[in-house]
Residue, then its C-alpha position, 0 to 999 in steps of 0.5 A: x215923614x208922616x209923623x213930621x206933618x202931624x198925621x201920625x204920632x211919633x210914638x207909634x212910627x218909633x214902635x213899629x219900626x222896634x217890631x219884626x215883620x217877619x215875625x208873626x203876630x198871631x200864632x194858628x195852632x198847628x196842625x196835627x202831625x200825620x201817623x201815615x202820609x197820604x202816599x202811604x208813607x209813614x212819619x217816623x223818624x228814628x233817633x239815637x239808635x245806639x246798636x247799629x252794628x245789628x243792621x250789618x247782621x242784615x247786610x242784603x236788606x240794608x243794601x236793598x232798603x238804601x237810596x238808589x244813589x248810594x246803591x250804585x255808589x255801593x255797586x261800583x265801588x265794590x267791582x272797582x276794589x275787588x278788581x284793585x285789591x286783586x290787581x295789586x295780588x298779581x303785580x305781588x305774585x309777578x313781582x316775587x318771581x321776577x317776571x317784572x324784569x326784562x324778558x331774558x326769554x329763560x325764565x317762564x312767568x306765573x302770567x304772561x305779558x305782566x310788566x307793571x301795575x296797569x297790566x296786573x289792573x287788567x288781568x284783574x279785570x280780564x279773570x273776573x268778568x271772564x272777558x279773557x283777550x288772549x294776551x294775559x294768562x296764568x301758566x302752570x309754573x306757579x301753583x300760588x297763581x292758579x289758586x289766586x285765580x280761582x278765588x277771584x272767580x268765586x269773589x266776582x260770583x259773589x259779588x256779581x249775586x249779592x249785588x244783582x240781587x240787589x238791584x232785581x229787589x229794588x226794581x221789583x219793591x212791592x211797594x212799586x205796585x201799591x202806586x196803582x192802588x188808589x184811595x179817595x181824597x176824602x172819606x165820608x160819613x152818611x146814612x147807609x141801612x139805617x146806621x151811620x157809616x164811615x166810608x171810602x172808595x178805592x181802586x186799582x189802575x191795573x188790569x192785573x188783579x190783586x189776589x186775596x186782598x184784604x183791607x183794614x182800618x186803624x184809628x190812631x189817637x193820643x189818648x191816657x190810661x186810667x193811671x195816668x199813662x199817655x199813649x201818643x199813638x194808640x192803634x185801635x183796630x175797627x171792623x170794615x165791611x164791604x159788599x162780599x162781607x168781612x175783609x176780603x174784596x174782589x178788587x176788579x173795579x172800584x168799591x166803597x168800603x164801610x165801617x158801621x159806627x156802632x155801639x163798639x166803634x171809636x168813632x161812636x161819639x164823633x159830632x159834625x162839629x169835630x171834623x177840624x184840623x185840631x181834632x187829635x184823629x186819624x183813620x189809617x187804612x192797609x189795603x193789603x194782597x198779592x200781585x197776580x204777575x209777581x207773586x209778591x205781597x204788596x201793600x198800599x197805605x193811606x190815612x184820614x185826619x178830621x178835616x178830611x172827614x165829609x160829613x153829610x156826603x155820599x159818593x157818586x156812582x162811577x161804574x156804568x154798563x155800556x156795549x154790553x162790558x162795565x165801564x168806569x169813570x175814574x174822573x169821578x172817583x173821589x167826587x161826593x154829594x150831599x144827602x140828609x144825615x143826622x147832625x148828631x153822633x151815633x150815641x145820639x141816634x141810637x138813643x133817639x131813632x126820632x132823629x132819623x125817621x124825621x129826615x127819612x120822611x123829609x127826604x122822602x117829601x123833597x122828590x114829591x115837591x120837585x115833581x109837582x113843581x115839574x108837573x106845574x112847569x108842563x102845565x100848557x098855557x092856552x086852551x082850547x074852549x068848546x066854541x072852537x071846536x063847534 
């Protein structure tokens, strides 16, 4: 309509009706895939797996490492068969001895009240579960019976072992712990004793500690060998601190773990300006340690890619004294503040230490400023002259 009126040209209406708006434009680059999710997950998919009979070798894991859905289509369906497969032996057993035909009251049955299929079916079930009604049972006039008898019962322990050991591991996966272990959303790097840091914050929601936890950072980056080869997932292994020392933490109330960006770190040439979503980095960091109830080792994962990287930042405080016990604010838990920090690597810093003392003594001069403006704020507004006094 508006092309008849003259307002637009033909020729544009006939070209965009030619294009697909579904169809994007403009392209974004895509962001780079995680290694690790922030739920500890990690981002692989195995392919042409071509020896799948060596998961059968491992046939308990297997079942434990199933989905809870398949899990208890296995656990049914192997009582469910068992009881048939066994049911369909007794109706054999009753059949080849003639207890199927009518009761002449002369012939003495391998089991008693066995007249069809149904009946075997619930003998089956009655000798396997050991539920044992009274109406059913094996005499002593067929050996073949009394041996039948007791190889159900060692299949049904068995099976009753393997598959409640099944369900127990499920239920009690160390990695159903690891969700109360919580790390901050962001990491930050700031200034902290003079070097630049890169710095996270984790947690444990439970009272019940961790015991002889530990905690360890991997950065993963593609990167090409001096020959040409390309690693897509190179693992460098980096030193994290804490206020203990080494990798071992007393995990009772939130700490801030530190990775000092020195001369060996692989973050030494990292800028403020490479903190984007294209940058080809990740920070994987393993908080590993043993379950005080349980025993058992668990271990909670989380990753940070750049742009997840607050330069500039440092956390706030969250664990306060109050009626004589510590309390903590987990409202605040990931929650940061600006403090002065060099925009530069830590190449730079290290070479020009300039650089820091000029904003130590900017920052320094900041609270100086802001008293004097206070006090000049307290100044009274009247005074009270000598001739009032007189």
């Amino acid at each position: 309509m508006l092309s008849r009126k003259g307002i637009i040209p033909e020729e544009y209406v006939l070209t965009r009706l030619a294009e697909d708006p579904t169809e994007p434009r403009y392209r974004a680059r895509e962001r780079r895939a995680r290694f690790v999710s922030k739920n500890g997950n990690c981002n692989v998919a195995h392919k042409n797996i071509r020896e799948q009979g060596r998961f059968l070798q491992d046939v308990f894991t297997t079942l434990v490492d199933l989905k809870w859905p398949h899990t208890l289509l296995i656990f049914t369906m192997s009582f469910l068969c068992s009881w048939l497969l066994f049911a369909m032996v007794w109706w054999l057993i009753a059949f080849a001895h003639g207890d199927l035909a009518p009761d002449e009251g002369t012939v003495v049955p391998c089991v008693t009240s066995i007249h069809s299929f149904s009946s075997a079916f619930l003998f089956s079930i009655e000798v396997q579960v050991t539920i044992g009604f009274g109406g059913r049972m094996v005499t002593e006039e067929c050996p073949l019976a009394i041996l039948i008898l007791i190889v159900q019962n060692i299949v049904g322990l068995m099976i009753n072992a393997i598959m409640l050991g099944c369900i127990f591991m499920k239920t009690a996966q160390a990695h159903r712990r690891a969700e109360t272990l919580i790390f901050s959303k962001h990491a930050v790097i700031a200034v902290r004793h003079g070097r630049l840091c890169f710095m996270l914050r984790v947690g444990d929601l439970r009272k019940s500690m961790i015991i002889s936890a530990t905690i360890h950072m991997q950065v993963v980056r593609k990167t090409t060998s001096p020959e040409g080869e390309v690693v897509p997932l190179h693992q460098v292994d980096i030193p994290m601190e804490n206020g203990v020392g080494g990798n071992s933490i007393f995990l009772v109330a939130p700490l801030i773990i530190y990775h000092v960006i020195d001369a060996n770190s692989p973050l030494y040439d990292l800028a403020p300006t490479d903190l984007h979503h294209h940058q080809d980095l990740e920070i994987i960091v393993i908080l590993e340690g043993v379950v005080e109830t349980t025993g058992i080792t668990t271990q909670a994962r989380t990753s940070y890619l750049a742009d997840e990287i607050l330069w500039g930042q440092r956390f706030v405080p969250i664990v306060a004294e109050e009626d004589g016990r510590y309390s903590v604010d987990y409202s605040k838990f990931g929650n940061t503040i600006k403090v002065p920090t060099p925009l530069c690597t830590a190449r730079q810093l290290d070479e020009d230490r300039s650089l820091l003392d000029a904003l130590t003594l900017a920052s320094a001069r900041g609270p100086l400023r802001k008293r004097s403006v206070a006090v000049a704020k307290t100044k009274p507004k009247f005074s009270i002259s000598p001739d009032s006094l007189s």
